[in-house]
N, C-alpha and C positions, 0 to 999 in steps of 0.2 A: 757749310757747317760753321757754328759759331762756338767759340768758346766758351763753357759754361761759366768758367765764375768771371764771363765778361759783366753778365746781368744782375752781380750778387755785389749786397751793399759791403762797403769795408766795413771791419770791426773798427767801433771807436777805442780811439789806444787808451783813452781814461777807464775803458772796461777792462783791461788787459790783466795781469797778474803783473806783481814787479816784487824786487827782494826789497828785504827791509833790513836797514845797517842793524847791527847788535849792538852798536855803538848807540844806538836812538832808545833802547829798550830798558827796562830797569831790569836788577837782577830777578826780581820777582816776577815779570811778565815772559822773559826767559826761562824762567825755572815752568811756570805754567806750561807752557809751549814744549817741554822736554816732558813733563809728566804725559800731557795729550799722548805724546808722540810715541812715548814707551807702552803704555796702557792700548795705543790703538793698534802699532804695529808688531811689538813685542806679546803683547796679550792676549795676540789671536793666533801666537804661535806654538800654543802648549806650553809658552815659558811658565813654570813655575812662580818665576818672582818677576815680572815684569818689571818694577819699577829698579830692581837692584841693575838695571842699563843706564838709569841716568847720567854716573859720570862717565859712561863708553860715549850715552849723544851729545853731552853738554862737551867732551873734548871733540867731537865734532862739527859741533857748532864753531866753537871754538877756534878749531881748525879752518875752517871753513867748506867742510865735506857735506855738510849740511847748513842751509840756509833758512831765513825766516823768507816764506813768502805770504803778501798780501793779497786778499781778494776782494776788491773795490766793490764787484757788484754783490757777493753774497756779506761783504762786509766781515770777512775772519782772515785769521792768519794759522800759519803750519808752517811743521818744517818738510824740507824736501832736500831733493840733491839740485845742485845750481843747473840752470839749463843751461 
């Protein structure tokens, strides 16, 4: 018996997802990235006012409970919780 992922190509680590410092970002592109973020996750949740979450995720970002991550191959960013 052989091991399967003997035969399977590695993932190239330049495809990979990585965080992005908030320190790299202007207030603006962070502010973007928090609206995405309320509108997508907040918004599908019957909240009323989605966007009035923003300074719950911006002091999360903030904090660092949520992160910017990058996507090299689709080429976007989001936030998330840190792996």
């Amino acid at each position: 018996m052989t091991d399967s992922t003997e035969n399977q190509p590695e993932q190239d680590p330049r495809q990979e997802k990585f965080i992005v410092d908030t320190e790299l970002l202007t207030e603006d592109q962070l502010l973007g990235l928090v609206e995405e973020y309320c509108t997508r996750y907040h918004g599908l949740n019957d909240t009323e006012n989605p966007m009035g979450e923003q300074s719950r995720v911006m002091s999360a970002v903030r904090r660092g409970d949520l992160v910017v991550w990058f996507d090299p191959v689709e080429n976007t960013a989001g936030l998330g919780v840190p792996g």
